[in-house]
N, C-alpha and C positions, 0 to 999 in steps of 0.2 A: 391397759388396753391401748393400742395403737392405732390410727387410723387403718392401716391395712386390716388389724384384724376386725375393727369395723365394719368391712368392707365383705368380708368372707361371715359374717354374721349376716348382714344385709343378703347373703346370696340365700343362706339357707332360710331365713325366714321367709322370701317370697314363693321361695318352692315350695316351703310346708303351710303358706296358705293357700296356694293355686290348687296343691295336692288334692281331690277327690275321694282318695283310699281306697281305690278301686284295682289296686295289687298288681294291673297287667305291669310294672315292673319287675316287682318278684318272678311272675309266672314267664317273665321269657328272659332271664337273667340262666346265663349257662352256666356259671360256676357255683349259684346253687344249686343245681342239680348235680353237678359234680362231685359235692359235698354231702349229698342225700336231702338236701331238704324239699322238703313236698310241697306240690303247689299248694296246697289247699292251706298252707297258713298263708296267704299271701296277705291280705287285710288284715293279719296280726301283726307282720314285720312293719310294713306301713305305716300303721297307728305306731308301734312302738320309734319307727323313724321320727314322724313327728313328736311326738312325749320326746325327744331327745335335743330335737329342735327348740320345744316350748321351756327345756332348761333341767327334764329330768333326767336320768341316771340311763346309760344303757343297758338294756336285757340284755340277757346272756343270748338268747336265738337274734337280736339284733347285733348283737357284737360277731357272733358267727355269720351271718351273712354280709356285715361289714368288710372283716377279714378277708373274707371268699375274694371278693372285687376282685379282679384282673382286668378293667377299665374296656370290657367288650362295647359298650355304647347299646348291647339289645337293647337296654330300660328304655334308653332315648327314643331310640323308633318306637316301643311299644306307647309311652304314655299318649295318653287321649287330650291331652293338657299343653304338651308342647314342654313339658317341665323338662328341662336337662338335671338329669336323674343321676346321672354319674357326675357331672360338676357334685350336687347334694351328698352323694353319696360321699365323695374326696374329703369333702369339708367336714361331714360328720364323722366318721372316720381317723382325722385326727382330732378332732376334738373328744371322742370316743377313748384314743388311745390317752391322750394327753389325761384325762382323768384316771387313767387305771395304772398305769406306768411312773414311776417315777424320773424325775425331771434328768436327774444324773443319767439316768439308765438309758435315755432316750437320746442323750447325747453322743455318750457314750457310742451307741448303735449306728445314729447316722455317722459319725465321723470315722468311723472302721470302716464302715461302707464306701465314704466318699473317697478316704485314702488309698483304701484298695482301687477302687477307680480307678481314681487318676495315676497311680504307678504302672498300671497298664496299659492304661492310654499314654501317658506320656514315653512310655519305652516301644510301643509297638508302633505309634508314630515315630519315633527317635530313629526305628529301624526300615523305614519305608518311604522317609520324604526327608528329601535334601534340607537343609538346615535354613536359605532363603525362603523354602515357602513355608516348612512351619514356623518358623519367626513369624511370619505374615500372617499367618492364620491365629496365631496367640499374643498377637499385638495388642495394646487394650483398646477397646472401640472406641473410645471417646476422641482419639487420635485418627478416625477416620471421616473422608469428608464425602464419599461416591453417595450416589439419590439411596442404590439399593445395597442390601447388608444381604448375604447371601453367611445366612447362622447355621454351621456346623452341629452345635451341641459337642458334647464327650466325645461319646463312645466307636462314632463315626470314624476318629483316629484311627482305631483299631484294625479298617480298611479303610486307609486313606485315599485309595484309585477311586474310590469314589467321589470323594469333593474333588479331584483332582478330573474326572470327567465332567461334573457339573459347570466347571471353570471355563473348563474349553467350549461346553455347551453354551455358555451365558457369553461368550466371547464370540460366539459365530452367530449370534443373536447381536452383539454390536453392543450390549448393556452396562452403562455407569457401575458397576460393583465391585465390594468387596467383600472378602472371605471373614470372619470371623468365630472363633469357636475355643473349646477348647476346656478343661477346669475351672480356667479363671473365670469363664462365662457362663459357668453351668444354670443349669434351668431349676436347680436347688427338688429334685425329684428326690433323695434320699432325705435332705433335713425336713420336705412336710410329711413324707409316710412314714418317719419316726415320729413326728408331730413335735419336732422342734422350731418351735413356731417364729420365735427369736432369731435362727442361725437361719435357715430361710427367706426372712425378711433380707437379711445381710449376702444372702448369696443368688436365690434366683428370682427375688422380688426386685435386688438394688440389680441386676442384667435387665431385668427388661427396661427399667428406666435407663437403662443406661443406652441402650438402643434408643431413643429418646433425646440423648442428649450427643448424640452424634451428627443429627439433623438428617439422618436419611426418612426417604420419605415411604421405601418399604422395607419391611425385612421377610426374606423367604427364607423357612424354617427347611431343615432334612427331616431332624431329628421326632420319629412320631411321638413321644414321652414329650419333647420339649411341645414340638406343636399343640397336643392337649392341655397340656402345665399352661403353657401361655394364655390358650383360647381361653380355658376355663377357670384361672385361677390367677389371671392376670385384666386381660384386654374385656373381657366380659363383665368381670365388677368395675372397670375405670379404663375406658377407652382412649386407646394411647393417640399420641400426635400422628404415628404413621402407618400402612396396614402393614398388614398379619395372614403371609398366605403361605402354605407347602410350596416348596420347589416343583414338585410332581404339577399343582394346579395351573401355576405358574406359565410352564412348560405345554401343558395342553392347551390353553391359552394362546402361547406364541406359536401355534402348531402352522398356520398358514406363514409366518415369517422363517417359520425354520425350514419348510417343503424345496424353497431352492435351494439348499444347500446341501439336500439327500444326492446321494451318489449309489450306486447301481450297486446293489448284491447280489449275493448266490441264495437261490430258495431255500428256505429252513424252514420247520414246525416250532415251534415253542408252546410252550407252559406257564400261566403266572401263576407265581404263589401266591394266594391271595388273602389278604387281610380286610376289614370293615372295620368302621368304627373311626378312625380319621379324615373328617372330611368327605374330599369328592379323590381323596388318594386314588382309592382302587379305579374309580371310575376315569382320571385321567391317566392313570397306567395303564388301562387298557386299551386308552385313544392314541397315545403315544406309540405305542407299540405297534394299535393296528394301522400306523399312518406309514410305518415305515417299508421298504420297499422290499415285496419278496419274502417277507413275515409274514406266515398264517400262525395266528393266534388258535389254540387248537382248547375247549372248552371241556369241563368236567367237573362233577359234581366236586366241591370243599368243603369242610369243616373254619370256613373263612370269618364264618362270627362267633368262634368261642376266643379269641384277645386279639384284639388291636396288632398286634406285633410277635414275635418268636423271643421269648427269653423274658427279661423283666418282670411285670410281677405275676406273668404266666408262666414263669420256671418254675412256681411249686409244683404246676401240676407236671411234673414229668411224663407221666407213662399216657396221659394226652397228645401233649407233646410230640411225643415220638410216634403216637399214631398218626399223628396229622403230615409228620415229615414221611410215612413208609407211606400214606397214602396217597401222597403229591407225589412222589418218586416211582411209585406203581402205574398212576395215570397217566405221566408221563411216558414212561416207557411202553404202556399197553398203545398211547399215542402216534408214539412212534416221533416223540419229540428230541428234535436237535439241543435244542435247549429250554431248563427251567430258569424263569427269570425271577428273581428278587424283589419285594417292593425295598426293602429297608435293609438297613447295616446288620439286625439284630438277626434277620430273618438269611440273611446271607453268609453272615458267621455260622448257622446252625446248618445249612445244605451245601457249603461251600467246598467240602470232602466229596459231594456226593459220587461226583464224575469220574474218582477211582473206582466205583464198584457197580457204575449203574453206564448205561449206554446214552446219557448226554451231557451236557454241558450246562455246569450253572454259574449264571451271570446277573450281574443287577441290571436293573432297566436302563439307568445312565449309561453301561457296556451296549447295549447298542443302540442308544440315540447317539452315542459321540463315536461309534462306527457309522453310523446310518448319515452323520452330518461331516464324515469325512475325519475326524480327530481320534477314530480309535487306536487302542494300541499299549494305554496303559496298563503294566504289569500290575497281577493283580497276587500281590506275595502271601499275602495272607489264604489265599485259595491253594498257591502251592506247598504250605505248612500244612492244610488242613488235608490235601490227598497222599501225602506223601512222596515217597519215590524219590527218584534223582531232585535235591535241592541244592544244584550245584549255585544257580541264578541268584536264589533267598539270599542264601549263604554271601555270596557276592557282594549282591544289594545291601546284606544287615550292615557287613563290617564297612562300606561305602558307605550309606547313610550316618551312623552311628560315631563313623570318624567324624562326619562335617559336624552333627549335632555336638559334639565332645562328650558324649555318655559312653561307657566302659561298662560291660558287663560280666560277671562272672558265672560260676557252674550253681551258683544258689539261685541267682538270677535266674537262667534259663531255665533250672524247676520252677520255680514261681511262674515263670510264663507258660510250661507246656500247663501245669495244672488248669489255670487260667483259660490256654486256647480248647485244650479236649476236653476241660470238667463240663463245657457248656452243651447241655444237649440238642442232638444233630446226626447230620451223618457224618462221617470224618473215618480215613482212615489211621491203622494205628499212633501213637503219638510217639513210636519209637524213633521212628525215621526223621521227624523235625529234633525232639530231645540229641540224636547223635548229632545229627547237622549241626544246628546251633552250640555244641560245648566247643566246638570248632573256633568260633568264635568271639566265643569266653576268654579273659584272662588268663595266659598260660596255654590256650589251647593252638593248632597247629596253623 
């Protein structure tokens, strides 16, 4: 036993003493009713959570409600207690699996997972950012000395225009910072939902110390998986030296420092897509957006508290999923919206197609605060894979980017990546039009 896991011991015994058993977890937890389960066992799952806690074996109706989690945060606002119910839940969860799975197996699982990652992320950054600034951003942090860490996480690569407006944003703010992110820095989110508790310790336990020992004195997260990972499974059992805020809070925050620096636009409607369950995200996406000039923020009912986020460990539920995207894409358009805007990378990779097939335009919030403060502009390549059509630009950009990084790819490569960009559910149009682009570009190709 290591002190860390002392420390994730220590989390769930205070929860399951504070605990009452009084269920309103269970009963406003979305994704078991997803799964069919009835409120009325609520003060069974509970009791059974604690029995788990006090060292017994999981029930099979606890293991299936376990499972379910897609990390929405209802439990959180329902409990009467104040108990962070999804931090409990995390915890018991691997410890759940860790009992039932064998230790190879579990290994075995996060590290397929991690490595598919990061071949994606490190090829679809490879093909979108100059070779100077991802050096910069997968520099090891310890080699950095600015007050604030401005932490990428993974997956973010995948549309890099976005740390890439963050930059310009945090620059016209006047801000000490640096970029970091990346594999090397991951928030270790596949080694603890296999519950490899070891390979974890070693990948997104030794990052956050390592933000730590950079000596900055904040770090603003993107990433909402790493945000939560941190908050609850980091900073919450053992308070670090420096805070621990979302870029998004950030940002709404500096909102009176960044007002001079708005420049004049053309009227448009917008749309957010909007998620709960991280922080005060939704709520300073909203401020930020409504600050800027000539933006009317246009409102509509959501399905904004069934996951945190579009994709992760809300991609089981697909056919959710895809209602939640036809019905943001619906209200926008019945809106008469210019544009839908994006809280997050994951949430932007799944609408990022849309504007082939729907009458607006989707963008993440950073596309126009870093219009709205004079710096927009950044291509956003990944949106033009994901509609199709003329990718004369992509195509350009890839074998541009791709030369400076020194990565070569071939026509088994760009299968790997189309599956990769259109397996994720979304709207997108076909993947035939990027698959021919990009063989272009491939070894051998013209």
């Amino acid at each position: 036993m290591t002190a860390y896991a002392d420390q994730l011991d220590s989390v769930v015994a205070r929860a399951a003493s504070a605990c009452v058993s009084c269920g309103a977890c269970f009963e406003a937890c979305p994704t078991a009713r997803e799964i069919g389960m009835a409120r009325d066992g609520a003060v069974a799952r509970v009791g059974e959570l604690k029995a788990l806690a006090a060292g017994e074996a999981a029930a099979p109706e606890l293991t299936r409600w376990l499972d379910a989690c897609d990390g929405s945060g209802r439990c959180v606002d329902a409990c009467p207690e104040n108990i962070n119910v999804r931090q409990w839940i995390a915890v018991s969860r691997m410890k759940a699996v860790s009992a039932a799975r064998p230790e190879e197996a579990r290994r075995a699982a996060q590290a397929k997972r991690f490595r598919s990652m990061s071949q994606a992320v490190r090829l679809l950054g490879a093909m979108q950012l100059p070779s100077e600034t991802l050096s910069r951003v997968l520099a090891p942090v310890e080699t950095r000395h600015a007050e604030v860490l401005f932490y990428t996480g993974c997956n973010v690569l995948r549309t890099p225009h976005i740390v890439l407006n963050v930059m310009d944003i945090l620059d016209t703010l006047g801000v000490d910072f640096d970029v970091v992110g990346g594999p090397s820095h991951c928030c270790g989110v596949y080694q603890f939902l296999e519950a490899d508790l070891p390979t974890y310790e070693r990948v997104g336990h030794r990052t956050f110390e390592r933000f730590g020992k950079s000596g900055a004195k904040q770090v603003l997260t993107w990433c909402p998986t790493c945000t939560k990972n941190f908050d609850e499974l980091e900073a919450d059992p053992a308070p670090p030296s420096f805070d621990l805020a979302h870029i998004s809070e950030f940002l709404a925050a500096s909102l009176d420092r960044l007002r001079p620096a708005f420049v004049d636009l053309p009227p448009r409607r917008a749309v957010i897509h909007e998620h709960q369950g991280i922080g005060a995200s939704l709520e300073s996406v909203r401020a930020l957006m409504g600050a800027v000039p000539n933006l009317t923020v246009v409102d509509f009912p959501q399905d904004s508290g069934f996951s945190y986020a579009c994709g992760g460990v809300a991609a089981k539920y697909k056919d959710r999923e895809r209602a939640i995207h036809a019905a943001v894409a619906e209200g926008a358009r019945a809106a008469g919206a210019d544009l839908v805007v994006t809280m997050y990378h994951s949430c932007h990779r799944a609408l990022a197609g849309a504007g082939a097939s729907h009458p607006f335009e989707v963008v993440n919030f950073t596309d126009v605060l870093a219009e709205a403060v004079g710096k927009g502009g950044r291509a956003d390549y990944y949106k033009q894979y994901k509609s199709g059509g003329d990718m004369a630009e992509a195509v350009a950009a890839a074998r541009r980017f791709l030369e400076s990084n020194g990565v070569r790819v071939d026509a088994r490569t760009i299968g790997s990546l189309t599956a990769d960009i259109f397996g994720e559910t979304g709207i997108a149009a076909p993947a035939d039009d990027f698959r021919r682009a990009m063989t272009t570009v491939a070894i051998g190709g013209g």
